[in-house]
Phi, psi and omega in degrees: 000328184310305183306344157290311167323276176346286173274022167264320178296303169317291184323312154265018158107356188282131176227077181258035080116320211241319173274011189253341178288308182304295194314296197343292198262002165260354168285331196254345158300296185281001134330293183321256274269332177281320157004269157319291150334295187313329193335271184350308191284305179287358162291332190294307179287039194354060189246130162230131189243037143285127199307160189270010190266335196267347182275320193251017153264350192243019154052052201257139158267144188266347187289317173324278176327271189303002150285000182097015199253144146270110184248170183295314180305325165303338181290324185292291150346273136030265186287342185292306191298337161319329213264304194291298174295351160309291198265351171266295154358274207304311177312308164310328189280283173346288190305347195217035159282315177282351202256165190273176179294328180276010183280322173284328193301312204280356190245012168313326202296344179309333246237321191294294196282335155332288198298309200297359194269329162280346160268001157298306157327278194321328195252029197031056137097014177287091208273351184276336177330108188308319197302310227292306161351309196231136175293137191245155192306325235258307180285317181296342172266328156285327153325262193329328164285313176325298218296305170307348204260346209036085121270167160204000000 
């Protein structure tokens, strides 16, 4: 994902040392978070891309997952890969406190992976949730407040 980041910043012209670091790790919050996202779809097809160290300190049967069950240990899980796009997320907003303006239009996306990480919450760390599912007016209008405030 960084690598997009890269080029959406080169694109508007930003060659910044500071705004190519802030992409680095909002590339890798929205990696977690597509992660996350993915469960659902790839249980069906019964592929799981949680790394495995992280399936067996958290004791997750893969037969769970691909049935679609929410169990607490996935749930634990879950919040640990949350927690990491989290701590990746903030460390990017911190880097581009300092960066010039077209850097934030490029780096909105930020805005996105934000919002799912509170409704990830809200749904206790449950990647099976339907609600997870769908973009809501509720992002879109904060994209949009960003985008005037020039922020991300």
């Amino acid at each position: 994902m960084s690598s997009l980041f890269y080029l959406t910043l080169e694109s508007v012209g930003v060659r910044d040392f500071t705004a190519d670091h802030a992409a680095s790790h909002l590339g890798k919050a929205t990696g977690l978070i597509t992660l996350i996202r993915a469960i659902p779809f790839q249980a069906k097809e019964r592929q799981l891309y949680i790394p495995i160290e992280l399936c067996a300190k958290h004791n997750i049967k893969t037969e769970d997952i691909f049935s679609g069950k929410t169990t607490p240990q996935l749930q634990e899980a879950v919040y640990e890969i949350a927690n990491q796009a989290k701590s990746h997320l903030d460390l990017s907003r911190e880097l581009t406190a300092s960066v010039r303006y077209p850097a934030n239009l490029a780096l909105l996306q930020a805005e996105w992976t934000d919002q799912y990480l509170l409704m990830l919450q809200k749904r206790h760390f449950n990647p099976f949730d339907d609600t997870l599912r769908h973009n809501t007016m509720r992002q879109r209008l904060y994209t949009l407040k960003n985008y005037y405030l020039n922020k991300y």
